[in-house]
ZADO-1210 file (C-alpha; in nm, 4 decimals, padded with zeros to 6 digits):
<atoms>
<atom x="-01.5263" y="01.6078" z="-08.5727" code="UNK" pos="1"/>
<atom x="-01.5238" y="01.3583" z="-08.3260" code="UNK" pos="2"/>
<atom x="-01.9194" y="01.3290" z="-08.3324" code="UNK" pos="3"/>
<atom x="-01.9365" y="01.2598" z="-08.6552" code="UNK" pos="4"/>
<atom x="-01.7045" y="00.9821" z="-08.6076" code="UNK" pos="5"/>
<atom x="-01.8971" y="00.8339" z="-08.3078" code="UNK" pos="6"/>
<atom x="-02.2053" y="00.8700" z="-08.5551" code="UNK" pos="7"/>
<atom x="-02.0651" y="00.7341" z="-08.9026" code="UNK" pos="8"/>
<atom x="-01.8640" y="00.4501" z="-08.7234" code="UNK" pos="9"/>
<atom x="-02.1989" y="00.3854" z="-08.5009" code="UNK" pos="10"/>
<atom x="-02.3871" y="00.3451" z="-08.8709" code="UNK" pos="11"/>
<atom x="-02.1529" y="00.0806" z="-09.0240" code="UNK" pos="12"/>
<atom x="-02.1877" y="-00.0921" z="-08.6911" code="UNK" pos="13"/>
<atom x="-02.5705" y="-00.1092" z="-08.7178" code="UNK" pos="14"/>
<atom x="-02.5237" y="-00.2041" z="-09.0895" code="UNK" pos="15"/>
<atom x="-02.2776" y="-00.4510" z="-08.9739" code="UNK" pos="16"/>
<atom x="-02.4922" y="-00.5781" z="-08.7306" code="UNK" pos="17"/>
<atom x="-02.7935" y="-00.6440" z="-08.9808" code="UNK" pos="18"/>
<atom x="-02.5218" y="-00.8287" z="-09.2047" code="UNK" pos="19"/>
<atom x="-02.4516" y="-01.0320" z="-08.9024" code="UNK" pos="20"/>
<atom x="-02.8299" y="-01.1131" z="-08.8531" code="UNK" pos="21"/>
<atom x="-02.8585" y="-01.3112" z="-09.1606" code="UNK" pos="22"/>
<atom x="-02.5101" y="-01.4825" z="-09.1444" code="UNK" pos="23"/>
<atom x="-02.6039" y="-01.6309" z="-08.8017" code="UNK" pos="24"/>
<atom x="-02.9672" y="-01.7406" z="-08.9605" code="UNK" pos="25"/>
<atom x="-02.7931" y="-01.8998" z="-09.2556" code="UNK" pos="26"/>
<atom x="-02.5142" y="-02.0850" z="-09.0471" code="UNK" pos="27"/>
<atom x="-02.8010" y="-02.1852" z="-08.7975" code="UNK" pos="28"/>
<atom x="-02.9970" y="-02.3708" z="-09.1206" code="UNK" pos="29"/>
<atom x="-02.7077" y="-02.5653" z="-09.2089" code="UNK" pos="30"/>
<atom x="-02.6896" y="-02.7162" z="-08.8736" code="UNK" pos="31"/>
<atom x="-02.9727" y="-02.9517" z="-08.7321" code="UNK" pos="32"/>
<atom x="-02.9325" y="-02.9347" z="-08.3740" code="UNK" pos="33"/>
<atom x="-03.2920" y="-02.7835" z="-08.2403" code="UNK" pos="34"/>
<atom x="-03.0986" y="-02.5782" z="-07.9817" code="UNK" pos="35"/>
<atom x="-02.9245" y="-02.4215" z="-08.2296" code="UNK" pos="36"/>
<atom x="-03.1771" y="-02.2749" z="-08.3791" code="UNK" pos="37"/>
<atom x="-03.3203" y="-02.1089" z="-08.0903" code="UNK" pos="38"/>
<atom x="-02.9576" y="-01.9925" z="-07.9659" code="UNK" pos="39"/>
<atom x="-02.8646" y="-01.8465" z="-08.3279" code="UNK" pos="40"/>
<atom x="-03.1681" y="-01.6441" z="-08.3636" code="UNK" pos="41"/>
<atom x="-03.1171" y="-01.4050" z="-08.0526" code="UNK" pos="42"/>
<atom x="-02.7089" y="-01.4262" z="-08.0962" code="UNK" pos="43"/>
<atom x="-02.6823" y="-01.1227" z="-08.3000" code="UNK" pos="44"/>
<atom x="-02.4723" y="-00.8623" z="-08.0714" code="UNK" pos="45"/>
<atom x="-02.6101" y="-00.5195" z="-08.0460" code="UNK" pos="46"/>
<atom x="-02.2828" y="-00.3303" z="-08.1463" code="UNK" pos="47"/>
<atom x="-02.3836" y="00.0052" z="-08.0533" code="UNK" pos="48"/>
<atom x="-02.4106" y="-00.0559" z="-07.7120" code="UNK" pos="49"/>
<atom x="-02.0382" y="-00.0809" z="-07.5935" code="UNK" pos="50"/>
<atom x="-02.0325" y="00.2822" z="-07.7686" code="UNK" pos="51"/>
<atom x="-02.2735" y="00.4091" z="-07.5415" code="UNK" pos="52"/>
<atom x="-02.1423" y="00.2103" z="-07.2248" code="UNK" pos="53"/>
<atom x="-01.7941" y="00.4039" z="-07.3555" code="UNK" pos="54"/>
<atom x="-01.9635" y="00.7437" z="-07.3457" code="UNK" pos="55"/>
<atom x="-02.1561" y="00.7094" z="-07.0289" code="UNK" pos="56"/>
<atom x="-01.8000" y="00.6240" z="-06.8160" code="UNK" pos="57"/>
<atom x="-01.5504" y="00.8498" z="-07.0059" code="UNK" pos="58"/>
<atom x="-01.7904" y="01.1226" z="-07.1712" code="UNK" pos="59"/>
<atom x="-01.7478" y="01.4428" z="-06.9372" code="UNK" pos="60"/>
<atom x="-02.0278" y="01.6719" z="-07.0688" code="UNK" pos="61"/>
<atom x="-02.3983" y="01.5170" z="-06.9861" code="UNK" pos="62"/>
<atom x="-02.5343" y="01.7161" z="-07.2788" code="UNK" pos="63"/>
<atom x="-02.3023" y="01.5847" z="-07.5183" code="UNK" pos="64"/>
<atom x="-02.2950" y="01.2439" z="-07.3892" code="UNK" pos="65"/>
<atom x="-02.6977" y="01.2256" z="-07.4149" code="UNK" pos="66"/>
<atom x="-02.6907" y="01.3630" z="-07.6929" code="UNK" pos="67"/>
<atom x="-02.4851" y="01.1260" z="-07.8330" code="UNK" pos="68"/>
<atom x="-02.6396" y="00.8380" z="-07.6936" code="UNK" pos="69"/>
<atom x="-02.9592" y="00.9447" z="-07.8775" code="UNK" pos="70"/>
<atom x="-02.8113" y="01.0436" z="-08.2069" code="UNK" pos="71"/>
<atom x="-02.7204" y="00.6566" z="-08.1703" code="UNK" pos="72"/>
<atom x="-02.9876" y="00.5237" z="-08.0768" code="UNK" pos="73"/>
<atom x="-03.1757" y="00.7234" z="-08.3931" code="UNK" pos="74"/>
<atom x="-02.9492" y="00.5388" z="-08.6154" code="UNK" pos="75"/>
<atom x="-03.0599" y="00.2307" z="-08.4716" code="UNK" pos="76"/>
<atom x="-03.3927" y="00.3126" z="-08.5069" code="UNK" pos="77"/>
<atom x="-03.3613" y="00.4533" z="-08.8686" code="UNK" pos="78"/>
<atom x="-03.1225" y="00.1567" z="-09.0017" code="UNK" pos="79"/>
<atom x="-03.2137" y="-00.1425" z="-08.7649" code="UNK" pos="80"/>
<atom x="-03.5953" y="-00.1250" z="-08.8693" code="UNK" pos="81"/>
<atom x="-03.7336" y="-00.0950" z="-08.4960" code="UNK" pos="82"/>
<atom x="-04.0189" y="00.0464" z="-08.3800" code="UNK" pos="83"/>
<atom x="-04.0274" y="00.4156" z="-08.3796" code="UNK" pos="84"/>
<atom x="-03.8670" y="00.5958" z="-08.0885" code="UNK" pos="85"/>
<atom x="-03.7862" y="00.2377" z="-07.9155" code="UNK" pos="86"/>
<atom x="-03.4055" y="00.2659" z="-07.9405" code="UNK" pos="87"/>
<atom x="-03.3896" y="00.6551" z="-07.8837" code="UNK" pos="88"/>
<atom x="-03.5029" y="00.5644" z="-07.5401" code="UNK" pos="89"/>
<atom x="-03.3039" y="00.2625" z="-07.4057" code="UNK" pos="90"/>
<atom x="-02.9897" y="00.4124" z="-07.5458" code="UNK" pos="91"/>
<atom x="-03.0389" y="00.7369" z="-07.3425" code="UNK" pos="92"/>
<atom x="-03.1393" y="00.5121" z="-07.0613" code="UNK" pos="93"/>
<atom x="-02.8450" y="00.2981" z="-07.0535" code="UNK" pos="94"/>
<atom x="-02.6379" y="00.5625" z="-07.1169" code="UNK" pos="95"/>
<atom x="-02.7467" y="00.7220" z="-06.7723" code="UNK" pos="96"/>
<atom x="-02.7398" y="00.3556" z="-06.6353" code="UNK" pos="97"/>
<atom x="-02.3627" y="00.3919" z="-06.7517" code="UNK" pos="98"/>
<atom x="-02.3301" y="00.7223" z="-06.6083" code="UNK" pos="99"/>
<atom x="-02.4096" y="00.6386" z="-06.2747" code="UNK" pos="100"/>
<atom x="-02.1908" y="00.3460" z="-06.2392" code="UNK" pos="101"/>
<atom x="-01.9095" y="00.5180" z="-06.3424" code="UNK" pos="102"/>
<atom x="-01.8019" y="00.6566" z="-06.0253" code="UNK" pos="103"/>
<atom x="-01.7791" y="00.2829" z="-05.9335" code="UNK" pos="104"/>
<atom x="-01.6235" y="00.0656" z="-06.2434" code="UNK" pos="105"/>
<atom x="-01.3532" y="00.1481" z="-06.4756" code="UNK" pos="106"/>
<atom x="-01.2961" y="-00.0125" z="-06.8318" code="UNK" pos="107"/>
<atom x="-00.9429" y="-00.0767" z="-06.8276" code="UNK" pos="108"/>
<atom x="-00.9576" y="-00.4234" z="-06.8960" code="UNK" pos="109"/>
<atom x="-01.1240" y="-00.7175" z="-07.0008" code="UNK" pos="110"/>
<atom x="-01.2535" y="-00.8219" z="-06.6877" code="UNK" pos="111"/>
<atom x="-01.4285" y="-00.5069" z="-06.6531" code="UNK" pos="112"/>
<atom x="-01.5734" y="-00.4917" z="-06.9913" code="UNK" pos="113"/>
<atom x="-01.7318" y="-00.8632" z="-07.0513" code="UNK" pos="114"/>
<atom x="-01.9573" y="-00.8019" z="-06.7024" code="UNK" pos="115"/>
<atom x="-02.0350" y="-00.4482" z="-06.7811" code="UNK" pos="116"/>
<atom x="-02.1719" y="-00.5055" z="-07.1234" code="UNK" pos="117"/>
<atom x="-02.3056" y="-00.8235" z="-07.0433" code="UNK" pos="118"/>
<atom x="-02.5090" y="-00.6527" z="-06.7452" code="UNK" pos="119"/>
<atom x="-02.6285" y="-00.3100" z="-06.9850" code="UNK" pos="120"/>
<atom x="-02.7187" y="-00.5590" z="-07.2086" code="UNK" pos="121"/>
<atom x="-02.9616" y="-00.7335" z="-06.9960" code="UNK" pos="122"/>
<atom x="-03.0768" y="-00.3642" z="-06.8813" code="UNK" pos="123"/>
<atom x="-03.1700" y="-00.2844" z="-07.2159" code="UNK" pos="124"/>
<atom x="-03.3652" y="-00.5870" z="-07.3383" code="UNK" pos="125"/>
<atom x="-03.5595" y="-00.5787" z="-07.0141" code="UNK" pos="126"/>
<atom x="-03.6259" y="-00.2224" z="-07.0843" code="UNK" pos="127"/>
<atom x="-03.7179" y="-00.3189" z="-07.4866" code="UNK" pos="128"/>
<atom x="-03.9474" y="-00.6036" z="-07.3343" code="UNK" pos="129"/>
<atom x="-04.1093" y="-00.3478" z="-07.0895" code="UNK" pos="130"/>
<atom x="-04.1658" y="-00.1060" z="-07.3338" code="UNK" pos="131"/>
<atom x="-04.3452" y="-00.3739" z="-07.5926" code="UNK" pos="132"/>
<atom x="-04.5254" y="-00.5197" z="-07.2938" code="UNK" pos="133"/>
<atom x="-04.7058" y="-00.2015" z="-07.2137" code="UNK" pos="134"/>
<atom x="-04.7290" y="-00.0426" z="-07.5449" code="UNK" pos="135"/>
<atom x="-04.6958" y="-00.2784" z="-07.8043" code="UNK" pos="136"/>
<atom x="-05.0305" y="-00.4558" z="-07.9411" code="UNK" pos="137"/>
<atom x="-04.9311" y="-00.8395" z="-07.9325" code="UNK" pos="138"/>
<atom x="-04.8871" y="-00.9375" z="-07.5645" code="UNK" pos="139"/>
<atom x="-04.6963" y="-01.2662" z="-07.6450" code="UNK" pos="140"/>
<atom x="-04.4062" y="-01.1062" z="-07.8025" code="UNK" pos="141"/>
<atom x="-04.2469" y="-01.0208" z="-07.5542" code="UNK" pos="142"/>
<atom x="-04.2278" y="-01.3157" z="-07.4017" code="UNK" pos="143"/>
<atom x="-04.1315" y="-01.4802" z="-07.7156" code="UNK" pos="144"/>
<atom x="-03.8524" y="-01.2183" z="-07.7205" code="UNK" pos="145"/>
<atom x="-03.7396" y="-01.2840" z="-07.3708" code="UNK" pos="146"/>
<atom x="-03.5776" y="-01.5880" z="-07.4407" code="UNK" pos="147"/>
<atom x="-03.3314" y="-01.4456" z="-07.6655" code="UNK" pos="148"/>
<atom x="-03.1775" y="-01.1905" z="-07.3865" code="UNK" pos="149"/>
<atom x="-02.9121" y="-01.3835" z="-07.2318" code="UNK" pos="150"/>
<atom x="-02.7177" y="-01.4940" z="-07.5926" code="UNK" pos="151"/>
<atom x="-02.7900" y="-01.1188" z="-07.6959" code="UNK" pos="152"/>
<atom x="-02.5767" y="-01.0591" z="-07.3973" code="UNK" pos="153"/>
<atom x="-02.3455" y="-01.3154" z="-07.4577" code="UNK" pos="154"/>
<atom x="-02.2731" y="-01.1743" z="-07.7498" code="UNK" pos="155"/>
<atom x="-02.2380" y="-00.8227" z="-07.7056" code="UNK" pos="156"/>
<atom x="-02.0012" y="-00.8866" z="-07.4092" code="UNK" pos="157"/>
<atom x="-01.7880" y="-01.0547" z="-07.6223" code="UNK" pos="158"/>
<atom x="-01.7813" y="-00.7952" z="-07.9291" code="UNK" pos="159"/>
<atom x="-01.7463" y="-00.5459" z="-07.6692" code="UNK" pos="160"/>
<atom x="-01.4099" y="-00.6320" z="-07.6366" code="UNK" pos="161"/>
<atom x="-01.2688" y="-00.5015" z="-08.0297" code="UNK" pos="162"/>
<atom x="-01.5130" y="-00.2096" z="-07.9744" code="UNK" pos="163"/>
<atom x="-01.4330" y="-00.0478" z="-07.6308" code="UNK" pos="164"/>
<atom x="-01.0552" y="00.0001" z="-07.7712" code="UNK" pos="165"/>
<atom x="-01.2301" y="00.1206" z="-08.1044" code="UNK" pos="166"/>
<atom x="-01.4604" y="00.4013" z="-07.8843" code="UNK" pos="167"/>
<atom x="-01.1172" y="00.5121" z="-07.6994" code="UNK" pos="168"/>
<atom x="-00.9985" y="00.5774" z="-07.9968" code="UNK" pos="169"/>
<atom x="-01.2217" y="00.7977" z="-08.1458" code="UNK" pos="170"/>
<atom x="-01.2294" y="00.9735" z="-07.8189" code="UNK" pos="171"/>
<atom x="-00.9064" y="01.0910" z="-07.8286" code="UNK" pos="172"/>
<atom x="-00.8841" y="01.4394" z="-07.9721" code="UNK" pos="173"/>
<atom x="-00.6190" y="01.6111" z="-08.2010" code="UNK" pos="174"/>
<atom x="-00.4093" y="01.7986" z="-08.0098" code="UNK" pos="175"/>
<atom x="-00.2836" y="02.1152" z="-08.1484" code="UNK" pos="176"/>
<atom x="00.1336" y="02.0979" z="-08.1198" code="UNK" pos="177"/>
<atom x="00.3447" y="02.4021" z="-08.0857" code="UNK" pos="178"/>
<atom x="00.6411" y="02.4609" z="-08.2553" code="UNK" pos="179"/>
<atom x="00.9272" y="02.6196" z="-08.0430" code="UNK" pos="180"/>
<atom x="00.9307" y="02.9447" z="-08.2093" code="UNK" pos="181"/>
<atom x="00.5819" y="02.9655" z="-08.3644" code="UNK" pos="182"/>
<atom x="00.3457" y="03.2672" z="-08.1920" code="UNK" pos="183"/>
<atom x="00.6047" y="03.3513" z="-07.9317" code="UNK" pos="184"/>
<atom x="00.6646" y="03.6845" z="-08.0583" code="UNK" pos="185"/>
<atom x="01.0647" y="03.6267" z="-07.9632" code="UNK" pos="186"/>
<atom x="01.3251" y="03.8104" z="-08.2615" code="UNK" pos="187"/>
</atoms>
């Protein structure tokens, strides 16, 4: 139950995200700064992400956690339009990114949830730009791309904050609660 959760609220995200996309292109036409422009186009916050931050601190099982982080990353690839098998990857990579600093950071509070998803972010745009750099048949575009990392991060640090709360939430399980006299064979 809790799966499907992670994957159903993880696909209004990424349509959420794609809604986003074309707000922030129409707001930056209305305004005629030229920095603007350039800012508003790579502003769009990946909102998946702090989900799979989420799972690779608090997730205990590596299989399911993974395994998550790739059913994830498949909606991203499905919905968001990317190439194929691009997002699969970098989600399962920052996932174990996430997994190995988790001995070392907790996400109790703000202050440890702007820098984390600010820095797995950066991790996995540089990963997106290595990828297209070595596989991908226009050797500009990732450079073109590279200059929209840092408000991508921006952004997703700040969004992170409404969805790390959401994540713990849909973490928590149902637990089963016993009435005083139910199964104890007593009478």
């Amino acid at each position: 139950m809790r799966t499907a959760a992670y994957l159903l609220v993880g696909f209004a995200l990424v349509l959420l995200q794609g809604t986003m996309h074309r707000y922030f292109a129409l707001l930056g036409s209305f305004i005629q700064a030229p920095w603007y422009g350039r800012f508003i186009n790579g502003c769009t916050p990946h909102l998946v992400l702090p989900f799979v931050i989420y799972l690779g601190i608090h997730e205990q099982s590596m299989a399911r956690g993974a395994s998550m982080a790739f059913a994830l990353g498949w909606v991203v690839d499905i919905v968001g339009g990317g190439p194929a098998f691009l997002f699969r990857l970098t989600m399962v990579a920052v996932w174990w990114l996430c997994r190995g600093v988790s001995t070392r950071v907790s996400t109790q509070t703000a202050l440890s949830r702007i820098p984390l998803a600010f820095a797995a972010s950066l991790a996995e745009s540089l990963i997106i730009l290595a990828l297209l750099a070595i596989f991908g048949e226009d050797n500009r575009r990732p450079l073109e791309l590279s200059s929209q990392m840092l408000p991508r991060a921006v952004s997703t640090a700040l969004f992170s904050l409404p969805l790390f709360p959401l994540a713990h939430r849909l973490s928590l399980e149902p637990r089963a609660t016993k009435t005083a006299g139910a199964g104890s064979g007593s009478g």
